[in-house]
C-alpha beads as a LAMMPS data file, in Angstrom:
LAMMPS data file: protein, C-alpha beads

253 atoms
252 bonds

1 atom types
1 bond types

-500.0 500.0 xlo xhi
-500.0 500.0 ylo yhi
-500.0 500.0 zlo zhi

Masses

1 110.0

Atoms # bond

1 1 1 -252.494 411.030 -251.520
2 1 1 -252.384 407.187 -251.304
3 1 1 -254.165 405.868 -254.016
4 1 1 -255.805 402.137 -254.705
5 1 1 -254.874 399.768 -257.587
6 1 1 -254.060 396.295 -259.095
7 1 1 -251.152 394.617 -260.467
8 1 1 -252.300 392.907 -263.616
9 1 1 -250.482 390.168 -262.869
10 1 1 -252.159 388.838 -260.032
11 1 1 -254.495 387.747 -262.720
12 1 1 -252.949 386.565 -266.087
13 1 1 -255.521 384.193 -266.783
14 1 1 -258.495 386.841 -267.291
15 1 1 -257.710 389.916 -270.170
16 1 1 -257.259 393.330 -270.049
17 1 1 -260.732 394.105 -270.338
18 1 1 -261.701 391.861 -267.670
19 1 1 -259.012 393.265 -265.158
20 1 1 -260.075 396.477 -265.855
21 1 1 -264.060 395.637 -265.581
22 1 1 -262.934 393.963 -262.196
23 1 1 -260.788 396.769 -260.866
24 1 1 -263.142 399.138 -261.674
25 1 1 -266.147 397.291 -259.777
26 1 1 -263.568 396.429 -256.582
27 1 1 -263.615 401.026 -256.739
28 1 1 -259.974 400.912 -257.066
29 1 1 -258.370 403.706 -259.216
30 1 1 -255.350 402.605 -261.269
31 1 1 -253.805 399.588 -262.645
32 1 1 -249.659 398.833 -263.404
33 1 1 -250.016 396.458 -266.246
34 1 1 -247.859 393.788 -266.500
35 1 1 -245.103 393.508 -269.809
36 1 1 -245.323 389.580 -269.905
37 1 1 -248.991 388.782 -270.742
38 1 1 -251.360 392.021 -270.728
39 1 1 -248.979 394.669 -272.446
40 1 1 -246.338 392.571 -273.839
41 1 1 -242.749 394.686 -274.456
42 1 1 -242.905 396.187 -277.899
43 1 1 -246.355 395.586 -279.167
44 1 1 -247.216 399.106 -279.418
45 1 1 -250.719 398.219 -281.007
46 1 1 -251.626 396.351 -278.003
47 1 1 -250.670 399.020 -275.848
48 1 1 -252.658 401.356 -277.602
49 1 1 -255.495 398.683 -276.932
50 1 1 -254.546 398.474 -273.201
51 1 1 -254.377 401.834 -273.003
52 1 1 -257.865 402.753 -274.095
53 1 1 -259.270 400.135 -272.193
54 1 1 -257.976 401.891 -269.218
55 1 1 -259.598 404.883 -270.120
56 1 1 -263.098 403.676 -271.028
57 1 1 -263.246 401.721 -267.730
58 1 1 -262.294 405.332 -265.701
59 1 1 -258.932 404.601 -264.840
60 1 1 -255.652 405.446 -264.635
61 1 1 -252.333 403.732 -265.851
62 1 1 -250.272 403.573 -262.498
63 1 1 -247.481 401.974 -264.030
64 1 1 -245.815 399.749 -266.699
65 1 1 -244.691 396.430 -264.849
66 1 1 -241.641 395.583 -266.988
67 1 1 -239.909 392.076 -267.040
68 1 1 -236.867 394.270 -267.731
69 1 1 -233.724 392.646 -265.780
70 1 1 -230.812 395.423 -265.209
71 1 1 -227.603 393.304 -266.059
72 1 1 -229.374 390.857 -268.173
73 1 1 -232.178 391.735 -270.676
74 1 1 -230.229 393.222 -272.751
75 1 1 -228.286 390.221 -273.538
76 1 1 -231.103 388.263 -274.053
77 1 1 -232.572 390.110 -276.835
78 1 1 -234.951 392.732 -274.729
79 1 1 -234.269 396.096 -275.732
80 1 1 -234.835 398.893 -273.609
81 1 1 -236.343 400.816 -276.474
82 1 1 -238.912 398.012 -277.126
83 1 1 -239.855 398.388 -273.414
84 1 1 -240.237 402.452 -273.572
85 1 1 -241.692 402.552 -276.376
86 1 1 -244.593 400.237 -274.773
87 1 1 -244.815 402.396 -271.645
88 1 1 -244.681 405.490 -273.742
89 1 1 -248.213 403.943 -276.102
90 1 1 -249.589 402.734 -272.965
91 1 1 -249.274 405.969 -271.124
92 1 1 -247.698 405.047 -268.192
93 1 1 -245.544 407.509 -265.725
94 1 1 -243.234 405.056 -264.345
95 1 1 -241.835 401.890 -265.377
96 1 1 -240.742 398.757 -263.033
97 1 1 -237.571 397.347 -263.694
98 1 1 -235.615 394.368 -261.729
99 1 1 -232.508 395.491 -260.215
100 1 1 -230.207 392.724 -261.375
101 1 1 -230.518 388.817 -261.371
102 1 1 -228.317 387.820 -258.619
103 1 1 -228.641 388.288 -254.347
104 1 1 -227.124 390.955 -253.380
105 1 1 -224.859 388.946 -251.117
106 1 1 -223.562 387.626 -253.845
107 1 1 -222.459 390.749 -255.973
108 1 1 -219.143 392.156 -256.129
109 1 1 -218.209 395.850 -256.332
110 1 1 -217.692 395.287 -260.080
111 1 1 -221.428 394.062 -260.600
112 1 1 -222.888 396.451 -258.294
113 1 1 -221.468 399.296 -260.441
114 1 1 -222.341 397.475 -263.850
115 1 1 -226.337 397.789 -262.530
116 1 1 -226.081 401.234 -261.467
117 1 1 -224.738 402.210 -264.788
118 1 1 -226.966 400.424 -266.831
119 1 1 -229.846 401.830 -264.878
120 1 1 -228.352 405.376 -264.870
121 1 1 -228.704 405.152 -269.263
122 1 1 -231.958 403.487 -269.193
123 1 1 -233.234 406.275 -266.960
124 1 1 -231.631 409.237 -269.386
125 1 1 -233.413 407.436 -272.311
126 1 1 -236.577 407.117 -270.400
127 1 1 -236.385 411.027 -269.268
128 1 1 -236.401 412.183 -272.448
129 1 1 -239.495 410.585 -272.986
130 1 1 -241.001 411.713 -269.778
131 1 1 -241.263 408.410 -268.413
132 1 1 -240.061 407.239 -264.686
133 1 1 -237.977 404.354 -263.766
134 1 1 -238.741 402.437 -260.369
135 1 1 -236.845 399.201 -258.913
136 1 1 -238.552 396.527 -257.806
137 1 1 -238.380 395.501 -254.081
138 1 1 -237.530 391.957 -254.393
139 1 1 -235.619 389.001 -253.237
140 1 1 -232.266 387.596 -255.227
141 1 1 -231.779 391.134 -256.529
142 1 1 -229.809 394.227 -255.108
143 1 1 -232.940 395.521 -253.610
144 1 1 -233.357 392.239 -251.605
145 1 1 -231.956 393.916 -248.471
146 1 1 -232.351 397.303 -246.456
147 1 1 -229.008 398.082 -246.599
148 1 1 -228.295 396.823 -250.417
149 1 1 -231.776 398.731 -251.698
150 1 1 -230.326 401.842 -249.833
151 1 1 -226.825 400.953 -251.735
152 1 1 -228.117 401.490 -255.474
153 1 1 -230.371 404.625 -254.445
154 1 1 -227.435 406.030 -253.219
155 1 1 -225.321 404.824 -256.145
156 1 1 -227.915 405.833 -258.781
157 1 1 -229.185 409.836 -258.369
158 1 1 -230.821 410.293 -261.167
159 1 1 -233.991 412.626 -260.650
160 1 1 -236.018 410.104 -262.675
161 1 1 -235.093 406.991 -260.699
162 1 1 -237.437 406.003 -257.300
163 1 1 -238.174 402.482 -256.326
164 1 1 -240.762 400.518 -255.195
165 1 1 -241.657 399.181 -251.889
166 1 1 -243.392 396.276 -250.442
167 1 1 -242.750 393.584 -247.410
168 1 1 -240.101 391.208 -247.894
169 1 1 -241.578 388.303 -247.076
170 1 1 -240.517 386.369 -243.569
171 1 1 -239.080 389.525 -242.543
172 1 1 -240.366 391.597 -239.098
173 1 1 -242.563 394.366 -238.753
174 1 1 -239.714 396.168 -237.283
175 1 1 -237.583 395.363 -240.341
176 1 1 -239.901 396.097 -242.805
177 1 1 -240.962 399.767 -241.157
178 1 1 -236.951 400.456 -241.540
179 1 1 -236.934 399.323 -244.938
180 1 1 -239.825 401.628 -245.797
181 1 1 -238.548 404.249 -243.921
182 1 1 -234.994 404.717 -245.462
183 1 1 -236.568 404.538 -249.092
184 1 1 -239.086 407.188 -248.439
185 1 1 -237.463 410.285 -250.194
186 1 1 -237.197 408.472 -253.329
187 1 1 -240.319 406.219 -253.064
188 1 1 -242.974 406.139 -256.054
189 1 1 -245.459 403.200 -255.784
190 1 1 -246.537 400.113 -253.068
191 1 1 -247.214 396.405 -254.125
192 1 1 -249.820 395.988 -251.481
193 1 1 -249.933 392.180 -250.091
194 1 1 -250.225 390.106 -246.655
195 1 1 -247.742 386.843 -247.116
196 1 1 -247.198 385.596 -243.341
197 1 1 -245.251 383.522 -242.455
198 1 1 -243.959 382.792 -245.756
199 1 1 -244.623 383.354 -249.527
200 1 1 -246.463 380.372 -249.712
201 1 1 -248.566 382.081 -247.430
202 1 1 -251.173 384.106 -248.668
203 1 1 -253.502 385.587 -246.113
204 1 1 -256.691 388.356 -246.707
205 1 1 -255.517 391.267 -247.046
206 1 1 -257.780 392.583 -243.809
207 1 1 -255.914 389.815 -241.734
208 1 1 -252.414 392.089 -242.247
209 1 1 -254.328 395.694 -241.154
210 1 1 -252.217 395.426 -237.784
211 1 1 -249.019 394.911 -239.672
212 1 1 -250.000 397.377 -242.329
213 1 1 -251.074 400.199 -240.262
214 1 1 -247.408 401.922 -239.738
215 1 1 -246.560 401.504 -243.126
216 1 1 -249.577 403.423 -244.152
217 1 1 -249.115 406.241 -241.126
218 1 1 -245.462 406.579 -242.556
219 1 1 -246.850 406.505 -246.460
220 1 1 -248.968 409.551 -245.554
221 1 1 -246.195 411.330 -244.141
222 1 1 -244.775 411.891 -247.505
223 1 1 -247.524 414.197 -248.738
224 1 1 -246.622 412.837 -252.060
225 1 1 -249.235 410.701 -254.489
226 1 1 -248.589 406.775 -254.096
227 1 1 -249.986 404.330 -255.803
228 1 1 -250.906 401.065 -253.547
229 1 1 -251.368 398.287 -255.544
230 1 1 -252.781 395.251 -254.694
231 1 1 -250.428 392.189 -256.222
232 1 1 -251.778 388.501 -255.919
233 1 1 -254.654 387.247 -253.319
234 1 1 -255.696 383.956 -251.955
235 1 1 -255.968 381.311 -254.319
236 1 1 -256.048 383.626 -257.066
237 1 1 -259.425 384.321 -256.887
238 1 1 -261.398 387.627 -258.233
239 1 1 -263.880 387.535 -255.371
240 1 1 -260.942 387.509 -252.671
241 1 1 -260.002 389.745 -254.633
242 1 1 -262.857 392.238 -254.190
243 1 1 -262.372 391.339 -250.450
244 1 1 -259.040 392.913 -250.627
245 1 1 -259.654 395.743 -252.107
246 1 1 -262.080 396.825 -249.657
247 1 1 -259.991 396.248 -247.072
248 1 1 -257.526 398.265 -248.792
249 1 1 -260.184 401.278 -249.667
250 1 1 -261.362 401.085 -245.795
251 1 1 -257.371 401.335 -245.091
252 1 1 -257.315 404.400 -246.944
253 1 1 -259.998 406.160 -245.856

Bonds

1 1 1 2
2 1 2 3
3 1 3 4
4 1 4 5
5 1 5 6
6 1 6 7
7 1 7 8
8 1 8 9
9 1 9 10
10 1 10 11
11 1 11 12
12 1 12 13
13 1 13 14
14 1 14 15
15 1 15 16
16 1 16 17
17 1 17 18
18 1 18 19
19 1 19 20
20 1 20 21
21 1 21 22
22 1 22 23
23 1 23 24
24 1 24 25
25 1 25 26
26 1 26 27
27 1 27 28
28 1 28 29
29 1 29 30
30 1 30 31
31 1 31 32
32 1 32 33
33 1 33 34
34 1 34 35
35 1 35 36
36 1 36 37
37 1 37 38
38 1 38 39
39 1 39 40
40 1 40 41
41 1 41 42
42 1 42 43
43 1 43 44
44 1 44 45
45 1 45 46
46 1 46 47
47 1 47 48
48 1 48 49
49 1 49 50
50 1 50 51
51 1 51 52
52 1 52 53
53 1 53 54
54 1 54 55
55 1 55 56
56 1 56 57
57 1 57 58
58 1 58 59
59 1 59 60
60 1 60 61
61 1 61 62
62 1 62 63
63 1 63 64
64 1 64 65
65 1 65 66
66 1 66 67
67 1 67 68
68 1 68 69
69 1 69 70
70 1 70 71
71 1 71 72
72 1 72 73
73 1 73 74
74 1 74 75
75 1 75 76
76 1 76 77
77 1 77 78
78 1 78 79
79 1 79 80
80 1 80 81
81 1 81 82
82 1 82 83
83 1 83 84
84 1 84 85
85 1 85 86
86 1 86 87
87 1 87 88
88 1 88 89
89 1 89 90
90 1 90 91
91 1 91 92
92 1 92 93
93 1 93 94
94 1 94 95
95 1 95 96
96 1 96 97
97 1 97 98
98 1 98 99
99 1 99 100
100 1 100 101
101 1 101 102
102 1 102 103
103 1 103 104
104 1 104 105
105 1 105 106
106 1 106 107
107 1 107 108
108 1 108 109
109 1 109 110
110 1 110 111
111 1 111 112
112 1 112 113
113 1 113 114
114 1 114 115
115 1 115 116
116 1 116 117
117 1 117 118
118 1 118 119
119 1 119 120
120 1 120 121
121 1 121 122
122 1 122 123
123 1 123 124
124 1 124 125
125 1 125 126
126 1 126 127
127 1 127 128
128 1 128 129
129 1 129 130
130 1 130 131
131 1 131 132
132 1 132 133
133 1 133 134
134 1 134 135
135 1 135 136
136 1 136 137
137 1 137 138
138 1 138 139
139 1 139 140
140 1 140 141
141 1 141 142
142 1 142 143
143 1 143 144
144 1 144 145
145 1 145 146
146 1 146 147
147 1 147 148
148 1 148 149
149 1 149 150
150 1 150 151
151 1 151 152
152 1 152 153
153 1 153 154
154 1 154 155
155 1 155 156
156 1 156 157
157 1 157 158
158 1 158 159
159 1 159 160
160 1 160 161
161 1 161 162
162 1 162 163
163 1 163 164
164 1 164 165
165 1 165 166
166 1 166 167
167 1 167 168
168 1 168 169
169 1 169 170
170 1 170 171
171 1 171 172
172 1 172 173
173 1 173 174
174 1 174 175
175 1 175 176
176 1 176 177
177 1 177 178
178 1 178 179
179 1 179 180
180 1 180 181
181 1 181 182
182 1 182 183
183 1 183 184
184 1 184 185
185 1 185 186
186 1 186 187
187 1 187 188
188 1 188 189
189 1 189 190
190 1 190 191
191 1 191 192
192 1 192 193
193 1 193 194
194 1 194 195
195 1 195 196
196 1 196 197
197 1 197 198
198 1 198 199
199 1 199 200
200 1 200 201
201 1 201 202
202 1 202 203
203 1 203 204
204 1 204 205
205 1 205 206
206 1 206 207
207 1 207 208
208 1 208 209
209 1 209 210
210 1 210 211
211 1 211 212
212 1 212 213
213 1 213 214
214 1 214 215
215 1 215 216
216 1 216 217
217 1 217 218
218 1 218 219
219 1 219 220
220 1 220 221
221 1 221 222
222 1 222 223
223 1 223 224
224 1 224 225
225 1 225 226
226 1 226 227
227 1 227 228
228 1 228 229
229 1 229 230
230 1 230 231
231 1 231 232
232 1 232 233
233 1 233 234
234 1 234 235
235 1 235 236
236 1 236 237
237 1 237 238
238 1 238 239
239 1 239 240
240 1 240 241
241 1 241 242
242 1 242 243
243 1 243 244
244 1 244 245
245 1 245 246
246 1 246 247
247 1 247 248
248 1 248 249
249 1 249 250
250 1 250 251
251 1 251 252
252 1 252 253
């Protein structure tokens, strides 16, 4: 089932409560709340907060949209505890981790191995506390490419570990499809968006239904649950906003 949402941090001017007010009048479903601003990494009392907010509105926690860098945070001070801990009080299934801060063109073997290990103990730790771990599909990281995204999945089998998906940006429809397509088994949720030509570019989402329409016919084919969720809009503006996420429910079906 293909399911609609928000990313909270299309909007991190406006608070929880008013995502969640505006998410549920757009008739989406589920929100993945962001770790910077709405559900910040180890405040477990606002977590609790976020989380109950989510509930009273009628929705579901999709996800927990960690700043958490593979091959960096750690370094920096952010524990991985702090940011379980705040998925595990918010009540979300999955969180969203970076996979490394570097292009993949320009890791080595050595740095490529260092990420898939880190994320292999993150993912144990996060297991035993019945919580998911998803990459993020995004540029200057090792899931910035087909080929490098299908690297780590291949280098990292741990039941527990999916990824996300959504369009890199300047890239084909062709591309894109392939991308989609050789992620699939291990796919959780979507970051739904229509950048064209560039990410500079942001476009209704009904202006992208031609581009969109084989990624959803090849979403269904999973007959798994996925989460789309809407991530930015125009101008960052609620009531293109709203626009979007009928396009997205009409999508659906």
């Amino acid at each position: 089932m293909l399911t609609p949402g928000l990313v909270s941090i299309t909007f991190r001017k406006l608070s929880p409560r008013e995502i969640a007010d505006l998410v549920a009048r757009a008739g989406l479903t589920g929100i993945e709340w962001g770790g910077d601003v709405h559900a910040p990494h180890g405040d477990l009392e606002r977590a609790r907060e976020v989380r109950q907010i989510t509930r009273d509105a009628g929705l579901e926690v999709a996800a927990y949209g960690s700043y958490y860098r593979l091959g960096k945070s750690e370094a920096e001070g952010l524990a991985f505890r702090d940011v379980l801990n705040s998925a595990v009080e918010l009540g979300a299934p999955l969180i969203r981790v970076w996979a490394g801060a570097k292009p993949s063109a320009e890791a080595d073997e050595a740095y490529r191995r260092e990420i898939a290990d880190e994320a292999a103990r993150i993912a144990e730790e996060a297991a035993a506390a019945g919580v998911g771990i998803a990459y993020e599909y995004h540029a200057n990281t090792l899931t910035d490419t087909n080929e490098s995204a299908q690297d780590l999945l291949e280098r990292t089998q741990t039941p527990n570990i999916t990824t996300l998906w959504q369009p890199p940006n300047g890239q084909s429809p062709e591309y894109c499809l392939e991308g989609l397509k050789a992620v699939l088994p291990r796919l959780s949720n979507v970051h739904v968006f229509h950048w064209w030509p560039t990410n500079k570019d942001r476009n209704p989402l009904d202006a992208g239904t031609d581009r969109w329409k084989p990624y959803l016919e090849t979403l269904r084919s999973t007959g798994r649950d996925h989460h789309l969720l809407i991530e930015f809009v125009k101008d960052d503006d609620p009531e293109n906003f709203l626009a979007d996420a009928a396009a997205l429910r009409r999508w659906i079906g």
